[in-house]
C-alpha positions as a Markdown table, in Angstrom:
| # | Residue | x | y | z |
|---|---|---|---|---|
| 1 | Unk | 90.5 | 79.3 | 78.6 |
| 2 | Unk | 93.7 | 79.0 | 79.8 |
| 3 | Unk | 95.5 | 76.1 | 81.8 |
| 4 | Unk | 97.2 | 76.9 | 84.6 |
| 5 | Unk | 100.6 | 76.2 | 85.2 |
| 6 | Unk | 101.2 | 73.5 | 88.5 |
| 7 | Unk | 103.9 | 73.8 | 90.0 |
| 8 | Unk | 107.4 | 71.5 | 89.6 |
| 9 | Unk | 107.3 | 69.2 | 92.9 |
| 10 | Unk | 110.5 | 70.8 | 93.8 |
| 11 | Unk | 108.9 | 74.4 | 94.5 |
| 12 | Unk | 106.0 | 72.5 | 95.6 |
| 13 | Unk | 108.2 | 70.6 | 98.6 |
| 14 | Unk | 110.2 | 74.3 | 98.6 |
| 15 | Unk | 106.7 | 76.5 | 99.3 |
| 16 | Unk | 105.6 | 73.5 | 101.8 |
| 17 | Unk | 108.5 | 73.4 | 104.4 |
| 18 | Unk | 108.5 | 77.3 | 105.0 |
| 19 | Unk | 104.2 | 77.4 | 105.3 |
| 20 | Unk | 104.9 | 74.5 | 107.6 |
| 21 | Unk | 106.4 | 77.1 | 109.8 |
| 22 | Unk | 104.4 | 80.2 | 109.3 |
| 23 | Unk | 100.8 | 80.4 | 110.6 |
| 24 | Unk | 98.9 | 84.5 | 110.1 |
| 25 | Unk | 96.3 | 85.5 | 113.1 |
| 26 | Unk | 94.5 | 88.3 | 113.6 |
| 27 | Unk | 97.3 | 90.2 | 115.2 |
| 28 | Unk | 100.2 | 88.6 | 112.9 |
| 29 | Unk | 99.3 | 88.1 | 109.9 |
| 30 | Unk | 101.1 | 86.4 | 106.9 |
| 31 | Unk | 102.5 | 88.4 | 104.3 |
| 32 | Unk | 102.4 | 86.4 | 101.5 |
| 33 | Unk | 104.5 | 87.1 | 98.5 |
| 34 | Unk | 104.0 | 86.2 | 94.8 |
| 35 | Unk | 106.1 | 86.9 | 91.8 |
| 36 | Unk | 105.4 | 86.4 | 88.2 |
| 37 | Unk | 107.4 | 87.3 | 85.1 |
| 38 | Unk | 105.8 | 90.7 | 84.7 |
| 39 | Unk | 103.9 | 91.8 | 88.3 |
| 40 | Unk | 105.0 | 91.0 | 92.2 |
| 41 | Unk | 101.8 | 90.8 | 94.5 |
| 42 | Unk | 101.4 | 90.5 | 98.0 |
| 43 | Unk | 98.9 | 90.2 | 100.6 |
| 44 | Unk | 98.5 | 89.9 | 104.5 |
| 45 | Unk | 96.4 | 86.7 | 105.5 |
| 46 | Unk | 94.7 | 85.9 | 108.4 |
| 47 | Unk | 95.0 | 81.7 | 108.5 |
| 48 | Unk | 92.9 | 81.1 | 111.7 |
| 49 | Unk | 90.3 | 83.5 | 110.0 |
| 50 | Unk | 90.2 | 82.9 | 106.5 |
| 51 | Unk | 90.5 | 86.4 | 105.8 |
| 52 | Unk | 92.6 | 88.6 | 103.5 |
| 53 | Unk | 93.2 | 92.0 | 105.7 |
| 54 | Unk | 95.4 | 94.0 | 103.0 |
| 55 | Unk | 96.3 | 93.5 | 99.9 |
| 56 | Unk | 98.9 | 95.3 | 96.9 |
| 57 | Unk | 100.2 | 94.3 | 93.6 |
| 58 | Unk | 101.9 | 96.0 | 90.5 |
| 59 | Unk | 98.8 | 95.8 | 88.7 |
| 60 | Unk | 96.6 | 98.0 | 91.4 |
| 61 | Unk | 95.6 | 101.5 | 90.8 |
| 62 | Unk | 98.5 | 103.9 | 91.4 |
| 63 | Unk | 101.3 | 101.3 | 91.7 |
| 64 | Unk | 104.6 | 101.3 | 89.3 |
| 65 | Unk | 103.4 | 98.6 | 86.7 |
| 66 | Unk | 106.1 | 96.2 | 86.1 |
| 67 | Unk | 108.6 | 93.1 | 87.6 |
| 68 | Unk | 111.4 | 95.3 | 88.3 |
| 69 | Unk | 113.1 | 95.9 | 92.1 |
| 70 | Unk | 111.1 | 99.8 | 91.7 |
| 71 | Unk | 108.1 | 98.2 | 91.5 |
| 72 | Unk | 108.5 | 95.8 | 94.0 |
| 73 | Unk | 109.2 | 98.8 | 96.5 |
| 74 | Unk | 105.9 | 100.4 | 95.4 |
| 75 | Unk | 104.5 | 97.8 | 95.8 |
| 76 | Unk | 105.6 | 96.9 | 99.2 |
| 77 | Unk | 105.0 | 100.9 | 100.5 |
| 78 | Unk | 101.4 | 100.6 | 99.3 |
| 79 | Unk | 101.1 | 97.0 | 101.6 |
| 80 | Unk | 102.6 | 98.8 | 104.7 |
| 81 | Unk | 100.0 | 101.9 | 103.7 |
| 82 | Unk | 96.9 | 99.0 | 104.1 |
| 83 | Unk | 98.3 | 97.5 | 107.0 |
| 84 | Unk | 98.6 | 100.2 | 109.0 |
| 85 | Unk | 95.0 | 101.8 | 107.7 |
| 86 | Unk | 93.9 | 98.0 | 109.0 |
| 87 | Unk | 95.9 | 98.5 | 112.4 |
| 88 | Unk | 98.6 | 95.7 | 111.8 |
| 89 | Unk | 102.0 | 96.3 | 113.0 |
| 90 | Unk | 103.6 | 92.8 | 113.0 |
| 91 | Unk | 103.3 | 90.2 | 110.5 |
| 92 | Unk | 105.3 | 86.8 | 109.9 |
| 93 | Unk | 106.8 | 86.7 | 106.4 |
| 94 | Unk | 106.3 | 84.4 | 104.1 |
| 95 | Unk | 108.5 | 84.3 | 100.6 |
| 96 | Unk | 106.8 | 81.2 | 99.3 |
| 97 | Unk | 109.1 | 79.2 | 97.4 |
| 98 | Unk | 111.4 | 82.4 | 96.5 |
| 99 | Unk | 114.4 | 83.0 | 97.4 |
| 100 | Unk | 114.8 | 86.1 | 100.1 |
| 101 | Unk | 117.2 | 88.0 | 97.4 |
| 102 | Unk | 115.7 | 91.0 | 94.2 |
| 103 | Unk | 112.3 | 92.0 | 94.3 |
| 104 | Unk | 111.2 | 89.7 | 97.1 |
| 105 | Unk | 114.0 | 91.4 | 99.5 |
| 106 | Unk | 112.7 | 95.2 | 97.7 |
| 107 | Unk | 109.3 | 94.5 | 99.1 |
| 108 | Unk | 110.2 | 93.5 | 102.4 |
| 109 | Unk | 112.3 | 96.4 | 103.3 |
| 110 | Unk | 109.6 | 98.7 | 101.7 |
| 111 | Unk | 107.2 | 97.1 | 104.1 |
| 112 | Unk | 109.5 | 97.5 | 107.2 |
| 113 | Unk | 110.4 | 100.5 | 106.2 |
| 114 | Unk | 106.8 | 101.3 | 106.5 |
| 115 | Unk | 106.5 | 100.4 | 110.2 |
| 116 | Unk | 105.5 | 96.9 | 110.2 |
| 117 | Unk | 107.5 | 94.6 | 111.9 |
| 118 | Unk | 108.5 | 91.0 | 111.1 |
């Protein structure tokens, strides 16, 4: 079994201060981003719920495999596809401790550019 790595209490305090200002609903939900070394994932959440409403990632059927800005925009068209098949159009963003620059920045214009707003 493998141990999980926690995170430094810098990125900790970092991913802390922006959730502090970001809460999903039903009708805006977070879109939660999550980059590893090899695969960017993301997901729209619905807090108040407890819900995950759409979900994509590099490793999902059909998506570009890889941590590179191509996948990222694959990965983000694919998010905007499940959104819309789940009837969101506005969602607050949320990079998580990453900076707003690379793949993070690719996914978030593939979403936009996919019609949802944020």
């Amino acid at each position: 079994m493998k141990a999980q790595k926690r995170l430094t209490a810098t990125r900790q305090r970092k991913r802390w201060r922006v959730r502090k200002k970001i809460v999903g609903t039903a009708e805006r939900p977070r879109l939660s981003v999550f980059r590893s070394s090899k695969h960017i994932y993301a997901q729209m959440i619905d807090d108040l719920g407890g819900r995950t409403l759409a979900a994509a990632g590099s490793r999902h059927k059909g998506a570009k495999a890889g941590c590179n800005i191509a996948a990222a925009k694959t990965v983000g068209q694919q998010l905007a596809e499940a959104a819309k098949a789940a009837g969101i159009t506005k969602a607050a963003f949320d990079r998580g401790h990453y900076m707003y620059h690379g793949r993070v920045k690719a996914l978030a214009d593939a979403v936009r550019a996919g019609g949802v707003q944020f």
